[in-house]
N, C-alpha and C positions, 0 to 999 in steps of 0.2 A: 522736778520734771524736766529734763533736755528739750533740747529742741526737737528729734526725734521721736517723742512721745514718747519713750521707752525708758522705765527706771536706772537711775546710774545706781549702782551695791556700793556701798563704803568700803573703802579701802583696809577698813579694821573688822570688817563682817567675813565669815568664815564662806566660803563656796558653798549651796546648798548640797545635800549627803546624796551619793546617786539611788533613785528609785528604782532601778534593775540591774543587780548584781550580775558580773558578766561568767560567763563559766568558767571554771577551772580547764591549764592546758590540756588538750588530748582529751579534751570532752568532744563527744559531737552531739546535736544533734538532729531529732526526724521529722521531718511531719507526715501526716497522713498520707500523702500523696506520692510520696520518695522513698518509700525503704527500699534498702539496697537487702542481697543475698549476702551472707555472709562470705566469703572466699575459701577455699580451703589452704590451711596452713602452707608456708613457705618447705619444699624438701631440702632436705642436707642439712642440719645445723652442722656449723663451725665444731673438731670432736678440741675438746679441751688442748692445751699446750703440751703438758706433761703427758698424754696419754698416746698410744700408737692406734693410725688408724686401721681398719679388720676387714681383710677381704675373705669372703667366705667363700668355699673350693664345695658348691654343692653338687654331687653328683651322683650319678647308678651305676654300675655296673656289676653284670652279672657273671661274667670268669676272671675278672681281674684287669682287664687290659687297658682302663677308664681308671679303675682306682690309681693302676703303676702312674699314668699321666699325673693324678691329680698330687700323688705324695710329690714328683718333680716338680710340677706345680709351686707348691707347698713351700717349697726351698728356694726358687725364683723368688718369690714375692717375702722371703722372709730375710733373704741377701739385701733388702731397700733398706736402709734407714729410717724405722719413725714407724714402718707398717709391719702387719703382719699376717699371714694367711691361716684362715681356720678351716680343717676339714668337714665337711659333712656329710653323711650320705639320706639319699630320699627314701622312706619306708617303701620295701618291698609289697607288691602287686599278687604275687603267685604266692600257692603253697611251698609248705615244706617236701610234699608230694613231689609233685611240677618240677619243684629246683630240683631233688636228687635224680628224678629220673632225664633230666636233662646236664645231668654230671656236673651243677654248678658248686664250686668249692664253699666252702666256708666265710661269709662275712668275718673282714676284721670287727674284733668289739670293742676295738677302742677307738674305731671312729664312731661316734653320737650320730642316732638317728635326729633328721632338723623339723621342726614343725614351719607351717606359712609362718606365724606371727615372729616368731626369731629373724626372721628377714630383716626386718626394722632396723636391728642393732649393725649391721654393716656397712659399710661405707663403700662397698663395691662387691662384688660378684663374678667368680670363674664358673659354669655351669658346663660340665659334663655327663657324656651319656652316649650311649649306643644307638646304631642309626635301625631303622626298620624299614624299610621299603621307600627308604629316602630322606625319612624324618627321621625325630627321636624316639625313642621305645616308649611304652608305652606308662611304665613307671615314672620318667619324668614328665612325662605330657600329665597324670593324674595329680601331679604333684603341684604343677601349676595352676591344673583347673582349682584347687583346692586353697587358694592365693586371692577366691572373692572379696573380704572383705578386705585386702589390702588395695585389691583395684576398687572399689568402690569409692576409700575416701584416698588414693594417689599416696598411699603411703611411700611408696618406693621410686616417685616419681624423680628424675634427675641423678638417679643412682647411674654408675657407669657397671656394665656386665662385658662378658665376655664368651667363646665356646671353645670346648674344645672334646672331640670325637672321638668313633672307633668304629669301623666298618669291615668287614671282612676279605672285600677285593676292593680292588681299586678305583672299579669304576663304581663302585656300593655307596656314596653318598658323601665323600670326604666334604664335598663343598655344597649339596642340599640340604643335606645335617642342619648345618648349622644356619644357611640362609630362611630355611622355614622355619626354624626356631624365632627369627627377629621379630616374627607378631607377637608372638608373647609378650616381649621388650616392651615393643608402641604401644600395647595396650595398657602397660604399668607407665608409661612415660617415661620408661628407665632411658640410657644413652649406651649404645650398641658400640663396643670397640671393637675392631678388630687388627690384627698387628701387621696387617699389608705384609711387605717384603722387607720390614727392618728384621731379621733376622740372619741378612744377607747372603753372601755366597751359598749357605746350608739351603736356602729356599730353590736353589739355579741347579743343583747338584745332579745329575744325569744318570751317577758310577749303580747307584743302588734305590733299592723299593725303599720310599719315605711316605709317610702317611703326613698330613697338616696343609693347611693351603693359607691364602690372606686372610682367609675367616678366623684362622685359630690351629692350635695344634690339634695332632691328630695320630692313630696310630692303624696299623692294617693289623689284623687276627687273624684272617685266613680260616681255617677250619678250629678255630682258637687255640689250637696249640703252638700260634706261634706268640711271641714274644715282644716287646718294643724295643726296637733297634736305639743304638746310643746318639745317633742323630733325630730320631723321633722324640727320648727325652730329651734330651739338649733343648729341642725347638719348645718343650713342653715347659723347661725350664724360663727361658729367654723371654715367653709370656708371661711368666709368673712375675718377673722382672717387669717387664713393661707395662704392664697392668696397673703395678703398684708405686712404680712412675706417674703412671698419669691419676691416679688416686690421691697419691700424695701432693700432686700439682693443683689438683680442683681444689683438694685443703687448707690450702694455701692461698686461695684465689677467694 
């Protein structure tokens, strides 16, 4: 017995074994009073080394003049290194009735109709489409409402998207297109690019009719037989490009 009352242990006696075994790392846990919500998953994994990342070019259009954008597009974002752009188009809205008597030509069929849940698989987002009374036509507005269950659990949150247009005059919506489109965006949490004036002198140019603004490219149709000027691809191109710049930079990051 010490002087302190207290037993001294022999030097040749083993530690007593501990009575509560402490939990393994990366356990936690609750009690009654505390439980937390679970969070909803981190967006963007890292896409593997070996693989290239995929901007998908989903789009409408109904005489072509949204598609011509999107194939220039398509070659923009495919000139990056490491990325590469996928076309899409959104399921048609009208009849076959409807379309012929409104003289709309033939869908390519070798661009794939995209369902909402294929969003997932992208790493970024060019969205075109035809303006209507300021906005987007009506097919890609369905197309979106149709994207619930990915807004529900944020699937697509932190994704970068981008726009780009087609209006018939000039003053038809080149740059409310695509501004009233950005709710869309905030309500998925996605991250809105648009490519300001790096496009350079082509954005300042005075000589000729140019459709595209900071928002994104753009082309005019006019009564739709007219066509996309080689500065309006150019600009369509020069997005596809810088899109898959800052795509491939978040990859990285």
């Amino acid at each position: 017995m010490g002087k302190g009352g207290g037993c001294v242990p022999s030097k040749k006696q083993a530690p007593p074994p501990l009575t509560k075994q402490l939990p393994p790392p990366n356990t936690t846990t609750e009690s009654n009073n505390s439980i937390q919500e679970t969070p909803l998953p981190l967006p963007l994994p890292l896409p593997e080394t070996d693989s290239k990342s995929k901007i998908f070019i989903v789009f409408y259009s109904m005489y072509g003049h949204v598609e011509g954008l999107a194939k220039r597009l398509k070659q923009g974002v495919d000139a990056v290194d490491g990325v590469e752009g996928v076309l899409y188009r959104v399921p048609e809205t009208l009849s076959i009735e409807v379309l012929n008597q409104m003289k709309a030509p033939i869908k390519d069929e070798t661009i794939p109709i995209i369902s909402p849940e294929e969003l997932v698989d992208a790493d970024g987002f060019l969205f075109g489409f035809p303006t209507r009374y300021g906005s987007m036509a009506a097919q890609m507005k369905a197309f979106f409402d149709s994207t619930g269950s990915l807004w529900n659990g944020q699937k697509l949150a932190g994704k970068p998207a981008g726009f780009f247009v087609s209006t018939g005059t000039q003053g038809g919506g080149q740059e409310t297109t695509a501004w009233t489109a950005i709710t869309q965006l905030a309500h998925q949490g996605m991250l809105f690019v648009p490519i300001g004036y790096t496009f350079g002198p082509g954005m300042f140019n005075m000589e000729s009719i140019r459709g595209g603004s900071p928002y994104g490219a753009g082309v005019f149709a006019g009564d739709g037989t007219r066509e996309p000027s080689e500065t309006e691809l150019a600009l369509a191109e020069h997005q596809g490009k810088y899109m898959a710049a800052i795509v491939k930079r978040l990859a990285k990051s």
